[in-house]
N, CA, C and O atoms as a GROMACS GRO file, in nm:
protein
  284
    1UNK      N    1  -2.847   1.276   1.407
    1UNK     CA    2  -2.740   1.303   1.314
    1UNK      C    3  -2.605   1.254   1.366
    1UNK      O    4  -2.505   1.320   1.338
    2UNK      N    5  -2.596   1.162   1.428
    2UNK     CA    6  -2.493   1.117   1.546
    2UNK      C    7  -2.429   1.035   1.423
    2UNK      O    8  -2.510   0.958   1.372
    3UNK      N    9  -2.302   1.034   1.365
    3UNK     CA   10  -2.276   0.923   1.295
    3UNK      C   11  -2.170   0.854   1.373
    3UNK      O   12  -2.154   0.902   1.485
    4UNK      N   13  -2.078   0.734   1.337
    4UNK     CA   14  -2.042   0.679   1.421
    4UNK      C   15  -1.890   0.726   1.487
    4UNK      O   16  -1.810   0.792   1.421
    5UNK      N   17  -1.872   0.693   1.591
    5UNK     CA   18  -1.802   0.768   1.730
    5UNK      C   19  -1.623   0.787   1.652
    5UNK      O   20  -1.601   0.706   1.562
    6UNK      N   21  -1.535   0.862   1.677
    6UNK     CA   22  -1.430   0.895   1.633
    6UNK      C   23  -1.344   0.757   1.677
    6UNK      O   24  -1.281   0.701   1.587
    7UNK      N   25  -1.340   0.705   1.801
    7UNK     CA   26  -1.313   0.616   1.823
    7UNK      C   27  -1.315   0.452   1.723
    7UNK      O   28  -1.227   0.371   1.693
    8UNK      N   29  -1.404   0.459   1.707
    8UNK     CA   30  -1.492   0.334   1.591
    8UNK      C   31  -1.442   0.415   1.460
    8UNK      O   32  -1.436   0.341   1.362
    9UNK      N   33  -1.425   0.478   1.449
    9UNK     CA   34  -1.360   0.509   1.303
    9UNK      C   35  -1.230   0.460   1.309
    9UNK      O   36  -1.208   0.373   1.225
   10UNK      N   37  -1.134   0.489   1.383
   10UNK     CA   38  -0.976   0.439   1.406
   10UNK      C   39  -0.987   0.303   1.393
   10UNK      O   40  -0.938   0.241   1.299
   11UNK      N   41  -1.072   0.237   1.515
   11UNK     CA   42  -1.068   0.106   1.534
   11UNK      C   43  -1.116   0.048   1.328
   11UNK      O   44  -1.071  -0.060   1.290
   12UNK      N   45  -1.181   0.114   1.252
   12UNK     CA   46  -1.234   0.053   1.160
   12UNK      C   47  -1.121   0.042   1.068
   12UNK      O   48  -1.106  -0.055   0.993
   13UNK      N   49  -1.020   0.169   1.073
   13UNK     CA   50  -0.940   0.164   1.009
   13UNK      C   51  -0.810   0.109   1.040
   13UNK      O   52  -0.727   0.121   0.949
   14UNK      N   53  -0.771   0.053   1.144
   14UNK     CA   54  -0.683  -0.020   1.227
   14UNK      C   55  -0.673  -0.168   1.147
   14UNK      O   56  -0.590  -0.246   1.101
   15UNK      N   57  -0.806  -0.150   1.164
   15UNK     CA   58  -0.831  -0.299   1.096
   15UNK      C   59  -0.835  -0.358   0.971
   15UNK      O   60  -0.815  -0.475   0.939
   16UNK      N   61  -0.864  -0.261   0.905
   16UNK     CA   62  -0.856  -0.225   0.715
   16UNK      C   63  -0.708  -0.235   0.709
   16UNK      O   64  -0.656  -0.324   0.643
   17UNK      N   65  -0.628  -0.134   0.786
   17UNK     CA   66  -0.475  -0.149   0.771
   17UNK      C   67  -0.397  -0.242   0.769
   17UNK      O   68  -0.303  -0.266   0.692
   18UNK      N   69  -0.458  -0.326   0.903
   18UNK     CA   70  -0.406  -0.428   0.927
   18UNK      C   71  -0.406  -0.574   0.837
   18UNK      O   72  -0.311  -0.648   0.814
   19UNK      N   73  -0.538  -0.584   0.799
   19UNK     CA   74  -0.591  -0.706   0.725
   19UNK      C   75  -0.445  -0.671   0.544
   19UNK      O   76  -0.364  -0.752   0.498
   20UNK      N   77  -0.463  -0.574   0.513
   20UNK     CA   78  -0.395  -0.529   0.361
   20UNK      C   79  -0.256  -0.539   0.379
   20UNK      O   80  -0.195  -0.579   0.280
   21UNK      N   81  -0.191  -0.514   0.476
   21UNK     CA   82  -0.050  -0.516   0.548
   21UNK      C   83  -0.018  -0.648   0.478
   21UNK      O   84   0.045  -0.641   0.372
   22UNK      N   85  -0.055  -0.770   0.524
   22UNK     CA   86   0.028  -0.874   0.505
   22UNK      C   87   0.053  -0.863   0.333
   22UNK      O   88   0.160  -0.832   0.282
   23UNK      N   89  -0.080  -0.896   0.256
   23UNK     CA   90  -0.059  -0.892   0.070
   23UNK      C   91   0.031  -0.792   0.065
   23UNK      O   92   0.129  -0.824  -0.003
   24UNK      N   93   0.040  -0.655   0.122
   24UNK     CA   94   0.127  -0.556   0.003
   24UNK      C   95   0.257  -0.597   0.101
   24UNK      O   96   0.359  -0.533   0.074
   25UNK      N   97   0.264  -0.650   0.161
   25UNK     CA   98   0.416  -0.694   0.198
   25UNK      C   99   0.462  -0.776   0.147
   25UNK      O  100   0.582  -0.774   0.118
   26UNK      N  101   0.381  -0.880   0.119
   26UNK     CA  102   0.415  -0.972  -0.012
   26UNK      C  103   0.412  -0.921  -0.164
   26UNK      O  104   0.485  -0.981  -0.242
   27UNK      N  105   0.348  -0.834  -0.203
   27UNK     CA  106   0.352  -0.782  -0.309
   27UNK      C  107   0.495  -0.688  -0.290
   27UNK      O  108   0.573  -0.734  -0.374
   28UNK      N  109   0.559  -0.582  -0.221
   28UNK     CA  110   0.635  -0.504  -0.226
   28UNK      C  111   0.802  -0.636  -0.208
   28UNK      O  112   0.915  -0.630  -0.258
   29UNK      N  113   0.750  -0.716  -0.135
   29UNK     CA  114   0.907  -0.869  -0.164
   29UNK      C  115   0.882  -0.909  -0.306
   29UNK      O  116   0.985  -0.912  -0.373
   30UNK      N  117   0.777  -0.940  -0.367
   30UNK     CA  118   0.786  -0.986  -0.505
   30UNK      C  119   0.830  -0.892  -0.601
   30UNK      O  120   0.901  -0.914  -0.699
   31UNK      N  121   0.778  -0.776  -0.560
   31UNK     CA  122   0.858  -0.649  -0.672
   31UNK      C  123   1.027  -0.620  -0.636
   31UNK      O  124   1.107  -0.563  -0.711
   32UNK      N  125   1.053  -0.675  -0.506
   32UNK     CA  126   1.239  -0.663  -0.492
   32UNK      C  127   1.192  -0.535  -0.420
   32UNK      O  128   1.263  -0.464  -0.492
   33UNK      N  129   1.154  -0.478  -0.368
   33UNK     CA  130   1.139  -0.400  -0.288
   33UNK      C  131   1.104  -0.392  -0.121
   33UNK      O  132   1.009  -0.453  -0.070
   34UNK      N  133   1.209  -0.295  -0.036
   34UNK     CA  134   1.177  -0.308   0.091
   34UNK      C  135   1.044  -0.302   0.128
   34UNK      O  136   0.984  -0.207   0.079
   35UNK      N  137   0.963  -0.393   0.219
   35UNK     CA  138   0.840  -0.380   0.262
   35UNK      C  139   0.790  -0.271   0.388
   35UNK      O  140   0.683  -0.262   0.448
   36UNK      N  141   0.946  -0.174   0.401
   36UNK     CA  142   0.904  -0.074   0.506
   36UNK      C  143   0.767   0.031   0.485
   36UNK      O  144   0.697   0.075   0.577
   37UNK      N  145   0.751   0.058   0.332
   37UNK     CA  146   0.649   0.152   0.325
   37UNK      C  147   0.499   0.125   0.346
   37UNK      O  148   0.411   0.210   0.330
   38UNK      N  149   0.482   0.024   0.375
   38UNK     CA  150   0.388  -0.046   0.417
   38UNK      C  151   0.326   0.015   0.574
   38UNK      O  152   0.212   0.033   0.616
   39UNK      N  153   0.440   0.032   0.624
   39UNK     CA  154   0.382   0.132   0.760
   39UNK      C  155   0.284   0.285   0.737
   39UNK      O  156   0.214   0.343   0.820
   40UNK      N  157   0.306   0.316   0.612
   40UNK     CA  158   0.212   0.410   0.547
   40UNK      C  159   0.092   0.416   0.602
   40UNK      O  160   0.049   0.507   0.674
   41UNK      N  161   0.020   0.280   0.555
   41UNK     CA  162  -0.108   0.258   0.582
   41UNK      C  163  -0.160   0.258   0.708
   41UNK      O  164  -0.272   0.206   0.719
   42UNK      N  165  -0.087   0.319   0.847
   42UNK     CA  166  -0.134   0.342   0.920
   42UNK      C  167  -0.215   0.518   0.882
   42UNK      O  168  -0.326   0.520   0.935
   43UNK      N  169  -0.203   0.575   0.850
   43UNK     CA  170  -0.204   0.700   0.817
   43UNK      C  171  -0.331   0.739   0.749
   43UNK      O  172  -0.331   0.712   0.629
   44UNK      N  173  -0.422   0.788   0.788
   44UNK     CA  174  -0.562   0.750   0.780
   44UNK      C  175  -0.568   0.822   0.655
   44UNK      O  176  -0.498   0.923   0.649
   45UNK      N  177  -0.639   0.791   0.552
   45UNK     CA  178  -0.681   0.897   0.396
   45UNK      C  179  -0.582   0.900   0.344
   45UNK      O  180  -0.615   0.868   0.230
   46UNK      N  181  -0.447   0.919   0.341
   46UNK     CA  182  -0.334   0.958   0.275
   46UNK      C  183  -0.281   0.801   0.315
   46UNK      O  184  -0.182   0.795   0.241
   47UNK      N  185  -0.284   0.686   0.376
   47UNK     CA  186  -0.178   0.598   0.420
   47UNK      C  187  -0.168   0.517   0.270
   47UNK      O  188  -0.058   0.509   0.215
   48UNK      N  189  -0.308   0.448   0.199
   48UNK     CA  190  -0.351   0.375   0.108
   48UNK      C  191  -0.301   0.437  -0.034
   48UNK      O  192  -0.297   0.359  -0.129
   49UNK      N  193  -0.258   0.586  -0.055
   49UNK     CA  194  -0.244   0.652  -0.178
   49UNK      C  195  -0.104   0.650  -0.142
   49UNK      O  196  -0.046   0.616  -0.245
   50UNK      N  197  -0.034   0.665  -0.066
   50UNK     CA  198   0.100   0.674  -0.038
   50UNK      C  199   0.194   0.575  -0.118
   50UNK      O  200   0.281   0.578  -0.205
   51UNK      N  201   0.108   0.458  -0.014
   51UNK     CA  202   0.181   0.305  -0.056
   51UNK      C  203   0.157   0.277  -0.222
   51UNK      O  204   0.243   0.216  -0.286
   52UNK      N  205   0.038   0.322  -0.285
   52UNK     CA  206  -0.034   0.269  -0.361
   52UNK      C  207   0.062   0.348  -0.526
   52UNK      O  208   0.076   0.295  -0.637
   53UNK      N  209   0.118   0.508  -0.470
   53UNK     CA  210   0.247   0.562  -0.502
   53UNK      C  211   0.329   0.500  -0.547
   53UNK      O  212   0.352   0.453  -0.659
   54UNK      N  213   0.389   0.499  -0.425
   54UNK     CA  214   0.548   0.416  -0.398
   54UNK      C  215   0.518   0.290  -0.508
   54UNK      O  216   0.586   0.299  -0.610
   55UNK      N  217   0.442   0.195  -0.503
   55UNK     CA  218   0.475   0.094  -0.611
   55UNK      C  219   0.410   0.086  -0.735
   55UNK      O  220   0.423  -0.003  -0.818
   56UNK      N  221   0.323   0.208  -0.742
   56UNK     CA  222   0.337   0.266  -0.905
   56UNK      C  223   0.438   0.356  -0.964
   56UNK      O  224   0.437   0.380  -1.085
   57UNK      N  225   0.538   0.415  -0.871
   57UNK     CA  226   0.639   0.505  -0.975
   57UNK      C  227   0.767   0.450  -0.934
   57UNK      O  228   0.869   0.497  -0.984
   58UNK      N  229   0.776   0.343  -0.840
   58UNK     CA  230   0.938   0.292  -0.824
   58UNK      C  231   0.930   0.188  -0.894
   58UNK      O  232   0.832   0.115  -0.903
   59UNK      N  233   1.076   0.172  -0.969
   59UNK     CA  234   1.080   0.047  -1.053
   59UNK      C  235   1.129  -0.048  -0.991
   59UNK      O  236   1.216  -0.020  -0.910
   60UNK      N  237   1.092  -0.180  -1.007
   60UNK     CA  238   1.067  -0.347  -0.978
   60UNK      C  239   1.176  -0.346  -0.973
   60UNK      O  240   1.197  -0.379  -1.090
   61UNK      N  241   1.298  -0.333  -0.919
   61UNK     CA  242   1.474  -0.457  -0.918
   61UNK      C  243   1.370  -0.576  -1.001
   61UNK      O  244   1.312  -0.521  -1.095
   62UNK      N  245   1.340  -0.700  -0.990
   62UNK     CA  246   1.292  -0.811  -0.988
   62UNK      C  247   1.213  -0.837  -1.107
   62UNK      O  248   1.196  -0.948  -1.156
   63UNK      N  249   1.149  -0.691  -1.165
   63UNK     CA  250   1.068  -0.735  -1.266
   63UNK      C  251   1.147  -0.681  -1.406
   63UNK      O  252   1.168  -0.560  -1.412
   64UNK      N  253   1.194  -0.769  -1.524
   64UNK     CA  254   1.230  -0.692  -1.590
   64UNK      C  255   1.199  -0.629  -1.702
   64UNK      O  256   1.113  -0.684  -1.771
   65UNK      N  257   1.272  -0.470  -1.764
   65UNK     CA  258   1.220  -0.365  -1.802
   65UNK      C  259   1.098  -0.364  -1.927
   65UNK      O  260   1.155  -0.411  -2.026
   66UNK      N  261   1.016  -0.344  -1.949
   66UNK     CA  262   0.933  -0.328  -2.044
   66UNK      C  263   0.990  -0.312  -2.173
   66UNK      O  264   1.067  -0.216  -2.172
   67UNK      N  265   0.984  -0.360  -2.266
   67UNK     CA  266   1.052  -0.318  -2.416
   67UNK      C  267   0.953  -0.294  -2.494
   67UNK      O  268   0.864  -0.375  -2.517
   68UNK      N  269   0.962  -0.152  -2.552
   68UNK     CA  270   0.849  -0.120  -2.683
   68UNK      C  271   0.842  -0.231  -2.827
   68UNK      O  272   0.929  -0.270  -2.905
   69UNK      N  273   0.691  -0.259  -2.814
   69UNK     CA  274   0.695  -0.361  -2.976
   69UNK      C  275   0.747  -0.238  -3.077
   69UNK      O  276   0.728  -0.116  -3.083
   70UNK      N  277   0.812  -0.319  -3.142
   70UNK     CA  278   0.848  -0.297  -3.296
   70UNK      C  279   0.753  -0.319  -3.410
   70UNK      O  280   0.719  -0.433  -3.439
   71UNK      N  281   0.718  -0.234  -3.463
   71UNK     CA  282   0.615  -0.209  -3.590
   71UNK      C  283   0.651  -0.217  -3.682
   71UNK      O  284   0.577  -0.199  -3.778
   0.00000   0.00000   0.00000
């Protein structure tokens, strides 16, 4: 029932973090937004919902505003 070592879990997620880091840093510059929250994703279970937050409820500087169609 040994599953794998606490160690190898970090390292797995080190690396998940790491690899996604570069796109949402480019994604968070294309939205006009600082790419600091991106350090989130060190943060194991909560790092990915954090970030994933932050650029679903802050609005785009860069993108502009949505306008309702007219019926």
């Amino acid at each position: 029932m040994d599953g794998p070592s606490l160690q190898a879990q970090w390292e797995l997620h080190a690396l998940v973090a790491a690899l996604a880091a570069y796109p949402m840093i480019r994604i968070f510059r294309r939205a006009g937004l600082s790419p600091w929250p991106v350090l989130f994703l060190v943060i194991p279970v909560f790092g990915f919902a954090v970030v994933g937050s932050i650029l679903a409820f802050t609005r785009w500087p860069k993108v502009a505003p949505r306008k309702p169609e007219k019926r």
